[in-house]
C-alpha positions as CSV (number, residue, x, y, z in Angstrom):
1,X,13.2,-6.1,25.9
2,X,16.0,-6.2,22.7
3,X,19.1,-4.0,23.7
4,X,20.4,-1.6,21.7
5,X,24.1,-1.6,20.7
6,X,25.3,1.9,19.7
7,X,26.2,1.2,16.5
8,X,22.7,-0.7,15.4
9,X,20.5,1.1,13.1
10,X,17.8,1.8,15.1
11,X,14.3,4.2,14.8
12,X,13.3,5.8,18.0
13,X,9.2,5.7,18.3
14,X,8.4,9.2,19.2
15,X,5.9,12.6,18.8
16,X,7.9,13.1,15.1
17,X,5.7,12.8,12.3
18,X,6.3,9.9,10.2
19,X,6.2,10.4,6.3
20,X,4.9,7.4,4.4
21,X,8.7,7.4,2.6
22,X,10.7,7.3,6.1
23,X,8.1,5.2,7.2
24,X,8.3,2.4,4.1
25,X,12.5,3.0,4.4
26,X,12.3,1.8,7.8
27,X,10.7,-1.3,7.2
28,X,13.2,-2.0,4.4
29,X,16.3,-1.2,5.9
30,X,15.2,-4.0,9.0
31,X,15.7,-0.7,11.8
32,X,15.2,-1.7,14.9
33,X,12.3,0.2,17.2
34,X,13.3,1.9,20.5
35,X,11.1,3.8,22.3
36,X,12.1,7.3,22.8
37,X,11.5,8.8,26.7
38,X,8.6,10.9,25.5
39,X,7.0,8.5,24.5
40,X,8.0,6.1,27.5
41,X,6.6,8.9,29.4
42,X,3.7,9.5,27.7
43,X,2.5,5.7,27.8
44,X,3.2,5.4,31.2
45,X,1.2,8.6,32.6
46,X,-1.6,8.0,30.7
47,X,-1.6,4.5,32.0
48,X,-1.1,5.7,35.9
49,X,-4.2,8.6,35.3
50,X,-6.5,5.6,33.7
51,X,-5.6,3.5,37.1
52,X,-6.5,6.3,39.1
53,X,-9.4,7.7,36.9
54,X,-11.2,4.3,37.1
55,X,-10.3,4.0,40.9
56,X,-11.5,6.9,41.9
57,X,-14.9,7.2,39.9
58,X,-16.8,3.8,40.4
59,X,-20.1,5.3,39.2
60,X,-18.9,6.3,36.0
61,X,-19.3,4.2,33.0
62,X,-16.7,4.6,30.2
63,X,-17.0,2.4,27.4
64,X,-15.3,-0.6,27.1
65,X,-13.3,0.0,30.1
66,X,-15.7,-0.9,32.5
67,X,-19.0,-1.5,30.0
68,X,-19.7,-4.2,27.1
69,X,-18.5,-3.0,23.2
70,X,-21.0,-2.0,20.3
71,X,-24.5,-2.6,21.4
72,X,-23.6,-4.0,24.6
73,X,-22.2,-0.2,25.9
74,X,-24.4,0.0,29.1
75,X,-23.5,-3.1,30.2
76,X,-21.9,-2.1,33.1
77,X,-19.1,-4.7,34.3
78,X,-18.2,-5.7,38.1
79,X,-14.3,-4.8,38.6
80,X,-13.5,-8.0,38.9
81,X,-13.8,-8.4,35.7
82,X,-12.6,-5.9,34.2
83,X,-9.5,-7.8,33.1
84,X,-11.3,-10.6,31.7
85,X,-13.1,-8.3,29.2
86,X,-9.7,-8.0,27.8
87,X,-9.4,-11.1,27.0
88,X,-12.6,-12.0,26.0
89,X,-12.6,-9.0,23.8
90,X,-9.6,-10.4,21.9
91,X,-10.8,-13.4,21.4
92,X,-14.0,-13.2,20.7
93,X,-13.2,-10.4,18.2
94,X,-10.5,-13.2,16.1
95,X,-12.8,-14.0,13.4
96,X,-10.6,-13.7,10.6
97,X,-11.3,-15.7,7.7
98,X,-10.1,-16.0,3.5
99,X,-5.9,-15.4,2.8
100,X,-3.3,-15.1,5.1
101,X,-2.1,-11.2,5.2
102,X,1.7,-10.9,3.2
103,X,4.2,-10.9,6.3
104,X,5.4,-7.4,4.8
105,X,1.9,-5.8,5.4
106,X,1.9,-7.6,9.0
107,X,5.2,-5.8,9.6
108,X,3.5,-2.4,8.6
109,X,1.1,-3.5,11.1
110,X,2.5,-3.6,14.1
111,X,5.0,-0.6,13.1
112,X,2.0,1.8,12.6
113,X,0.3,0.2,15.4
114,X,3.2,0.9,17.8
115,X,2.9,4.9,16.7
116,X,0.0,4.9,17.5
117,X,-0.5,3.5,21.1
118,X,2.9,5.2,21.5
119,X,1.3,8.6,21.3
120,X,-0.2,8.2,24.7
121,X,-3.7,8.3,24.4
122,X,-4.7,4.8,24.6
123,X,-4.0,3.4,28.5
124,X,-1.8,0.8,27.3
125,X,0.8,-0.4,29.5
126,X,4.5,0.3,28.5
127,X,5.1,-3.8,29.2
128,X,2.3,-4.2,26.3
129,X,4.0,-1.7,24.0
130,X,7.4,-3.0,24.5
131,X,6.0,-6.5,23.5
132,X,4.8,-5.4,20.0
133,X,8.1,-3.8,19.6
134,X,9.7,-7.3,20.5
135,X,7.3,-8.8,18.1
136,X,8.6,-6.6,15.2
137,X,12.4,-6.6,16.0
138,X,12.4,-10.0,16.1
139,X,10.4,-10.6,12.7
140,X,7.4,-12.6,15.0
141,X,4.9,-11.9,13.2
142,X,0.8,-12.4,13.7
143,X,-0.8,-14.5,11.7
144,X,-3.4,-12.5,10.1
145,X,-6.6,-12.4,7.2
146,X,-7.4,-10.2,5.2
147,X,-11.1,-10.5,5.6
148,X,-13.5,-9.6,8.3
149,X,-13.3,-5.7,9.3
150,X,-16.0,-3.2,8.1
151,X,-13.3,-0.6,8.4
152,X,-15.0,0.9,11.0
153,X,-15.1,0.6,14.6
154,X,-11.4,-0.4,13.6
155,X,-10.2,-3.3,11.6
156,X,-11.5,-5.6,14.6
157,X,-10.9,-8.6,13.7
158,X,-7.4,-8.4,11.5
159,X,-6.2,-6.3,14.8
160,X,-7.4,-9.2,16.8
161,X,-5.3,-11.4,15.8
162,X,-2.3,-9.4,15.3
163,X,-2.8,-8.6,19.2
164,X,-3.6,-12.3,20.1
165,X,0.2,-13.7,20.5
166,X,0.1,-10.9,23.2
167,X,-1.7,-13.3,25.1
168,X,0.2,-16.7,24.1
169,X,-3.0,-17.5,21.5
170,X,-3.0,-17.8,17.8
171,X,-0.3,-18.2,15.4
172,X,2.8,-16.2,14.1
173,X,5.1,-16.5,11.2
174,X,8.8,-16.8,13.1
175,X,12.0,-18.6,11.4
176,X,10.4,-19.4,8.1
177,X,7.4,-21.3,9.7
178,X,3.8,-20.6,11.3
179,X,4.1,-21.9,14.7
180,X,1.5,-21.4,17.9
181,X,2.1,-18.5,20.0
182,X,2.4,-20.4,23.0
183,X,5.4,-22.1,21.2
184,X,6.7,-18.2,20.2
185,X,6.4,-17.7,24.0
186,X,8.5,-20.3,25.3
187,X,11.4,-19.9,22.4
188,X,12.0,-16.4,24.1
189,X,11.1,-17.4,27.4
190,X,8.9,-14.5,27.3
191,X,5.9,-14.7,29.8
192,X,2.1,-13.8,27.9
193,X,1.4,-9.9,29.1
194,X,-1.4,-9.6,31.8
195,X,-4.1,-7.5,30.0
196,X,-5.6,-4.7,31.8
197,X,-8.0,-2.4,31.3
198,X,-8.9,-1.0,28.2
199,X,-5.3,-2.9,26.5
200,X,-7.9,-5.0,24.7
201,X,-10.1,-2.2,23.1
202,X,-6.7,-0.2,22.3
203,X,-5.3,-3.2,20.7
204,X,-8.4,-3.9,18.4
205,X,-9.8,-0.2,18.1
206,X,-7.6,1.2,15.1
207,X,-7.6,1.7,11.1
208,X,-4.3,0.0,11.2
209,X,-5.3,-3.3,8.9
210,X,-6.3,-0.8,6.0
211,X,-3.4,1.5,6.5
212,X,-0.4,-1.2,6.0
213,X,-2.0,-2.0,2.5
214,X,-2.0,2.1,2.1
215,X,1.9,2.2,3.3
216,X,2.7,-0.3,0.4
217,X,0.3,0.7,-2.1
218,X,1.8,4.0,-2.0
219,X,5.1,3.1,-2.4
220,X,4.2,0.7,-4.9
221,X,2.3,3.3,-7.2
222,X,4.9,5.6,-6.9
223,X,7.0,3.7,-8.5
224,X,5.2,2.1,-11.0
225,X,3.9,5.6,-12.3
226,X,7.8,6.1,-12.6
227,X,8.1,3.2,-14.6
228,X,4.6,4.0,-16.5
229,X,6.5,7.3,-18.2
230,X,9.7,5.4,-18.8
231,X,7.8,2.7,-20.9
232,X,5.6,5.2,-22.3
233,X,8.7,6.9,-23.6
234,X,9.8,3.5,-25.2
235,X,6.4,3.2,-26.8
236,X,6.3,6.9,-27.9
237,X,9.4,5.9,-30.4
238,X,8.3,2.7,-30.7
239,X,5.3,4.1,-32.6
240,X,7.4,7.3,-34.3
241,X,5.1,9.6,-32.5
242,X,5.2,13.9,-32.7
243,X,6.9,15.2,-29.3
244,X,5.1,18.5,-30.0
245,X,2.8,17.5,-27.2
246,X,4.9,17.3,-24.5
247,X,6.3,21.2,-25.4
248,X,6.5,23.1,-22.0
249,X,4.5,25.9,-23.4
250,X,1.2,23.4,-24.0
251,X,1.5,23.0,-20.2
252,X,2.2,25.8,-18.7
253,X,-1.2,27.4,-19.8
254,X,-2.6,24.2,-18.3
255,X,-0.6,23.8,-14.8
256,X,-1.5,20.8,-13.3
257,X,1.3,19.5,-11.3
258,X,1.6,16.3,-12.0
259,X,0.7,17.4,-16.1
260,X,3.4,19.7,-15.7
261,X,5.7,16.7,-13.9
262,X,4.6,14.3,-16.8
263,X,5.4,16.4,-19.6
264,X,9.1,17.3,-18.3
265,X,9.8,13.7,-17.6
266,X,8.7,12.7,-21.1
267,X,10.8,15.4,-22.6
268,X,14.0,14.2,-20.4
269,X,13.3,10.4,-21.5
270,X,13.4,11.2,-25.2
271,X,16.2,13.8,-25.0
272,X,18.6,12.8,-28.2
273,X,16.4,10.3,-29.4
274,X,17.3,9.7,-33.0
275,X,14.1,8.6,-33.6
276,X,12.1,11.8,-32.0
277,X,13.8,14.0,-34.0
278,X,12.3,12.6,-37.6
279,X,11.1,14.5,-40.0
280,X,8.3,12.5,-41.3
281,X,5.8,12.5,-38.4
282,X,1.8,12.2,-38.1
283,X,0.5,15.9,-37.1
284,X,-1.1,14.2,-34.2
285,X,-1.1,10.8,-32.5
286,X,-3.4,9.0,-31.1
287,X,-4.6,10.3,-27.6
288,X,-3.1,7.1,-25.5
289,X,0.8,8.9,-26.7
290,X,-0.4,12.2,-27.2
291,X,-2.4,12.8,-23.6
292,X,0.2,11.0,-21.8
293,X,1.3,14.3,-19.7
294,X,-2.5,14.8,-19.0
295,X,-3.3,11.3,-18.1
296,X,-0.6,10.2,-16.1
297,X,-0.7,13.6,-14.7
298,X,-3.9,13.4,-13.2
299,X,-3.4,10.0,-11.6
300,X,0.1,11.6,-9.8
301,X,-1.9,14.4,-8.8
302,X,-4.4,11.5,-7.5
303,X,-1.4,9.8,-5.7
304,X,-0.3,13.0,-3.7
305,X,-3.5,13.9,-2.6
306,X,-4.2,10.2,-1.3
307,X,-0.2,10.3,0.5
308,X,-1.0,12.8,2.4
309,X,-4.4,11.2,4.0
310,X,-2.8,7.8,4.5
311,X,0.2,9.8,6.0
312,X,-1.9,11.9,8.4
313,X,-3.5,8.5,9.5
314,X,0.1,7.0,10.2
315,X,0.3,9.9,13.1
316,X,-2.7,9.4,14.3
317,X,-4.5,7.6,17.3
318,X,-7.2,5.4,16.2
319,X,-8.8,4.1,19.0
320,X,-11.1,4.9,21.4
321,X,-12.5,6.2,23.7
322,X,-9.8,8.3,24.0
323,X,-7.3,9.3,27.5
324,X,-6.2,13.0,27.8
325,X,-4.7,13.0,31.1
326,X,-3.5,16.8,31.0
327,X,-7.1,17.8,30.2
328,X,-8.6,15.0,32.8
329,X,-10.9,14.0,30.3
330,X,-11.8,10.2,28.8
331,X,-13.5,10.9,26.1
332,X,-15.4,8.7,23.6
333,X,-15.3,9.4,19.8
334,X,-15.0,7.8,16.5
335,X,-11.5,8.2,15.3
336,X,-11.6,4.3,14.2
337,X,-14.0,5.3,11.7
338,X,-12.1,4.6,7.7
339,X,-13.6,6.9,5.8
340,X,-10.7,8.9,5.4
341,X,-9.1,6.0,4.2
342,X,-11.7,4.5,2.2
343,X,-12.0,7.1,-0.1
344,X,-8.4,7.2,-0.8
345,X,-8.0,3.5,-1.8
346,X,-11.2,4.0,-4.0
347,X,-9.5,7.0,-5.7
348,X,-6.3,5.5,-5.9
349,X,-7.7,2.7,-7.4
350,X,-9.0,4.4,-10.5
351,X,-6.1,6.7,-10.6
352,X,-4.3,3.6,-11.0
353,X,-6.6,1.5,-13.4
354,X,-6.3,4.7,-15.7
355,X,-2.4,4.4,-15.5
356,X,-2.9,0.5,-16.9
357,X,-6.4,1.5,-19.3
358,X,-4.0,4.1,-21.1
359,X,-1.0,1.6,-21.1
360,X,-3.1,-1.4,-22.8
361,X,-4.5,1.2,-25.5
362,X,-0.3,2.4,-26.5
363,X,0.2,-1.3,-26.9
364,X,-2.7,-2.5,-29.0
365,X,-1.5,0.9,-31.4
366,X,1.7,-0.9,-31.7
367,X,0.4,-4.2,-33.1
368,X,-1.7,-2.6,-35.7
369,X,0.2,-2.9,-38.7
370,X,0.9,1.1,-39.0
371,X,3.6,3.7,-39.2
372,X,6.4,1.0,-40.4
373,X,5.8,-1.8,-37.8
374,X,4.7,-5.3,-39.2
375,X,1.1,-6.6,-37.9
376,X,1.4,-8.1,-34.2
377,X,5.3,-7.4,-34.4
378,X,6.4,-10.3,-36.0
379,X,8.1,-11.4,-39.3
380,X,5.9,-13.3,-41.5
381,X,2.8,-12.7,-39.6
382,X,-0.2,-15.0,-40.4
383,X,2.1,-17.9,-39.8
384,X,3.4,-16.4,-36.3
385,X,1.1,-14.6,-34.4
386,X,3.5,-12.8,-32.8
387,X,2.6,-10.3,-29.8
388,X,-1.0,-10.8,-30.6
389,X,-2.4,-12.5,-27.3
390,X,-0.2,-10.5,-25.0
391,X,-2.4,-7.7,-25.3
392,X,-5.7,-10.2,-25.5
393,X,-4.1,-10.5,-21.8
394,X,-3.4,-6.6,-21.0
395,X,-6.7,-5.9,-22.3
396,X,-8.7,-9.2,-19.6
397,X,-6.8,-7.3,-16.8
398,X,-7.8,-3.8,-17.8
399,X,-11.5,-5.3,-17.6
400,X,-11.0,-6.7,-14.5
401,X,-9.5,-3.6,-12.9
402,X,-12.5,-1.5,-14.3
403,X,-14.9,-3.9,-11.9
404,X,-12.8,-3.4,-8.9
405,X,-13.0,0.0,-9.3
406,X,-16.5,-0.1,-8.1
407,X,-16.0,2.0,-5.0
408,X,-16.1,0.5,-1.8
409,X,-17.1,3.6,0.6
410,X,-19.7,3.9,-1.0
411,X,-21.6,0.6,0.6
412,X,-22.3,0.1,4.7
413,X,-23.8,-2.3,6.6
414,X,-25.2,-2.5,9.6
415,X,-23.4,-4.1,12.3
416,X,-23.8,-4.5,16.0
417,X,-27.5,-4.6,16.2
418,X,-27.7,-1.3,14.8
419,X,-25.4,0.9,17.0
420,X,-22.2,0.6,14.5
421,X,-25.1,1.4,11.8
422,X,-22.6,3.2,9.1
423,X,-19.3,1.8,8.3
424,X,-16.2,2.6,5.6
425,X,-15.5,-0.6,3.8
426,X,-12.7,0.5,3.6
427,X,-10.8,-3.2,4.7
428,X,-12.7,-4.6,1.3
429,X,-10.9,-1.1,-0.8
430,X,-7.7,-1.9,0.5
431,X,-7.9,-5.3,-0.5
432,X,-9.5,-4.8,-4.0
433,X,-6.6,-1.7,-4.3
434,X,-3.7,-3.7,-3.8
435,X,-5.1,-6.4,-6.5
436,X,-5.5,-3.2,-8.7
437,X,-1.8,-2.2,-8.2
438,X,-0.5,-6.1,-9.2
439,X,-2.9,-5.8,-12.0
440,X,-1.0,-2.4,-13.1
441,X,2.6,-4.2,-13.0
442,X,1.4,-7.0,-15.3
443,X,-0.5,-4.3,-17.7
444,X,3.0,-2.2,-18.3
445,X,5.0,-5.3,-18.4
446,X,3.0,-6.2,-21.2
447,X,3.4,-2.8,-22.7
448,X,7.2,-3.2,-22.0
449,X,7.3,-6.1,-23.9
450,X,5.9,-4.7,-27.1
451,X,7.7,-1.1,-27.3
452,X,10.4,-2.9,-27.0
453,X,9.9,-5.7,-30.2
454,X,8.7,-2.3,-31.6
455,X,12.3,-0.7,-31.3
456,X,14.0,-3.3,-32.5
457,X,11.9,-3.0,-35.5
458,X,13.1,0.5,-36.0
459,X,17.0,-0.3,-36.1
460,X,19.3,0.5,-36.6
461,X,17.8,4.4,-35.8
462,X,18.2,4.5,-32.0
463,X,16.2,5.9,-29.4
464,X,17.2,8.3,-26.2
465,X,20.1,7.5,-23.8
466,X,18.0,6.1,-20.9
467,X,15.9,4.5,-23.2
468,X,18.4,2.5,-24.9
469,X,19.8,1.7,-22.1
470,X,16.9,0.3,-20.5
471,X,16.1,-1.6,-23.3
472,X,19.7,-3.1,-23.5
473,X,19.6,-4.5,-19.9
474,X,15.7,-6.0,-20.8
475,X,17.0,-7.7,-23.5
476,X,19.6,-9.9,-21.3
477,X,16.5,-11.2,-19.7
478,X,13.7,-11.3,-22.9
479,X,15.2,-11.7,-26.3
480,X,13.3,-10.3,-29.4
481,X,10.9,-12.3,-30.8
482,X,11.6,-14.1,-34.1
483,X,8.9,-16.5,-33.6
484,X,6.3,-17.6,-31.9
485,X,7.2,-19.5,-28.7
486,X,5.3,-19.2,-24.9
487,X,4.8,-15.6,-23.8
488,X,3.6,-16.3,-20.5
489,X,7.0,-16.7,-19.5
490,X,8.2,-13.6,-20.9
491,X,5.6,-11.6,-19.3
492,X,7.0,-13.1,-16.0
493,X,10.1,-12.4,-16.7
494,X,9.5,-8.3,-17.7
495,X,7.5,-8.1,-14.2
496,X,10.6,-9.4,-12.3
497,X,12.4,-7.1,-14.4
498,X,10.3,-4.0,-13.5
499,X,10.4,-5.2,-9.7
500,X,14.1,-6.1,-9.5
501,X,15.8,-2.7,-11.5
502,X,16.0,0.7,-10.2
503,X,14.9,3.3,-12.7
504,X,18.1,5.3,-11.7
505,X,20.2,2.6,-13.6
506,X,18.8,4.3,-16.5
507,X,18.3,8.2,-15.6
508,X,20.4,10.2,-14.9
509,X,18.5,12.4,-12.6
């Protein structure tokens, strides 16, 4: 068990609700996990009433405590071996296979995984608990794949091997290298825990998989939809477009949050641009600048709605059965089942894809020859190419985030010889959504890269403040483009460049 000095940072597991922001800043800021009494408490008495529960009733049958899993649930098993079920559960359950979960989303794993047995519901024992905080203070972290759960009955397999060190079996990331548990083990002289009843199914049983891709897609998204009207701003003067559509008037007879949100931001961005305030404008622009509040409304809109799900799941026990020791009740349910989250990462996906389709349409605009600009961006074009294939590139990843957007929830399989016979997918929507959410990044660099050129076009009339300022601190990592030379490596370099700043190095909020 880690001490705790006084003056570490620390977060103390407990009954408060975690938002997906406190949640996401703890991981950052490397907090350490404590658990609070209550939940000490809570773990322990739950724990104590299974003990007696099963003690005291040996003609009941509750599943997976003293029964087989899935179809195997009337299977009754001697008490003998009761323990052993535990352990065959875990392993027999660690068939993970294609890439290696990102050590980040591992972390988010056992953080949200710790919530949840912590809420006292699941018959854990506090020693198991207090090893998966261990685990996660001291950055071991399971080795884990990202393929093999239905999203439903839990995320089976990825939470099997996140529980397996546990037990001294299968592998964890720990001082820059993969090493065997076993090996973990013995470097902290920490003995493997003696499962016990139920642990295993607690362990395993859980939606905890899907929801660390939801913790950092979130995040993510949020910030890139930040950066999304920021470059959009760029692009707006970059093209010489009509700010009449971004009045407050047009929006407040149309009040969608997020339009309303989009519309104020945009207004902000290009407040004392030079280049807004123009004379000769186009009565209208095409809809990719002109229905920007609208657009990228929607998908915040999208993004708040799908938040909230993934942050009600983050407070929430998903496993079963279920232990309610004040109610002396053990009660079988379904709370493992995805769906919740399934139809959030297929939402957020195409609120996301939209974000990037809109994006890829403002830059092909600003290669078209029109409104001042030179064709593709470039002096002497015909003999450069200029910014041609940079959106031949946006416009491949648009595509592909159009076929990921096929929604996962809405396939099942049946698994289990029929008794697990509808499942979420939602392990395959989380996946797919975080590939949509890179795919976004390298679809706004891209755009970032051409407003830019665009600007630069336009000297030496300025844009807005932030703006300019933005623009100023890109070019110390992308120069303007005089001729044609490899892009690839300036679309690397404005994707570390959207990663690396803070947007309030430009806005003054």
């Amino acid at each position: 068990m880690i001490e705790v000095e006084a003056n570490r940072k620390v977060h103390e597991i407990s009954s408060r609700l975690f938002s997906l922001d406190s949640l996401s800043e703890v991981v950052k800021s490397n907090k350490k996990l404590v658990l609070s009494k209550e939940a000490t408490d809570k773990i322990q008495e739950c724990r104590a009433y299974l003990d007696k529960k099963i003690y005291e009733d040996e003609e009941a049958l509750f599943y997976g405590i003293n029964t087989g899993f899935g179809y195997l649930q009337h299977v009754r098993i001697d008490r003998k071996e009761i323990q052993q079920l535990q352990y065959n559960l875990l392993q027999s359950h660690a068939c993970g296979v294609g890439e290696k979960v990102p050590k980040h989303l591992v972390k988010i794993m056992l953080l949200t995984k710790i919530q949840s047995l912590a809420q006292g519901h699941s018959g854990v024992q506090l020693e198991t608990v207090q090893r998966l905080i261990d685990f996660y203070n001291n950055d071991v972290l399971p080795v884990v794949y990202n393929q093999g759960s239905l999203g439903a009955s839990g995320d089976l397999s990825p939470l099997s091997h996140l529980s397996l060190p546990l037990v001294g079996l299968g592998e964890v990331y720990h001082g820059g290298k993969v090493k065997s548990s076993q090996e973990m083990l013995d470097h902290f002289n920490w003995e493997p825990i003696a499962l016990r009843s139920k642990e295993g199914l607690s362990l395993i049983n859980g939606t905890q998989f899907m929801l660390s891709y939801g913790v950092h897609i979130v995040n993510q998204a949020q910030y890139l939809f930040e950066w999304a009207d920021l470059i959009a701003a760029a692009s707006l003067d970059g093209f010489n477009c009509n700010v009449q559509p971004f009045n407050h008037l047009i929006h407040a007879i149309r009040p969608h949050q997020g339009q309303l949100d989009t519309a104020a931001a945009i207004r902000k961005l290009l407040e004392g641009s030079e280049i807004a305030q123009y004379k000769a404008k186009q009565v209208q622009d095409p809809y990719s600048f002109r229905c920007i509040p609208q657009v990228h409304g929607a998908s915040k809109d999208t993004l708040g709605f799908v938040k909230n799900t993934f942050e009600q799941e983050a407070n929430a026990v998903t496993d079963n059965p279920n232990i309610f020791p004040e109610a002396d009740q053990i009660l079988s349910g379904g709370n493992f089942h995805g769906q919740p989250l399934a139809l959030g990462f297929d939402y957020l996906s195409i609120a996301m894809a939209e974000i990037g389709s809109i994006s890829e349409r403002r830059t092909y605009q600003l290669l078209s020859g029109q409104r001042g600009l030179p064709l593709f961006l470039v002096n002497d074009p015909g003999l450069q190419s200029g910014l041609m294939i940079p959106q031949y590139t946006a416009a491949s990843v648009v595509s592909e985030n159009k076929q990921l957007c096929t929604p996962s929830s809405v396939d099942s399989i049946v698994s289990s010889n029929g008794q697990e016979d509808h499942v979420s997918m939602g392990a395959n929507g989380a996946t797919k959504c975080l590939r949509v959410l890179n795919n976004l990044e390298k679809i706004l660099a891209i755009e970032l890269l051409t407003a830019a050129q665009a600007l630069d076009f336009r000297r030496p009339s300025k844009s807005s403040r932030p703006v300019e300022k933005m623009i100023a601190e890109y070019r110390k990592e992308v120069s303007f483009n005089t001729q044609d030379r490899v892009l690839a490596k300036d679309i690397e370099c404005t994707i570390q460049f959207i990663r690396k700043r803070q947007l309030s190095d430009f806005i003054n909020h």
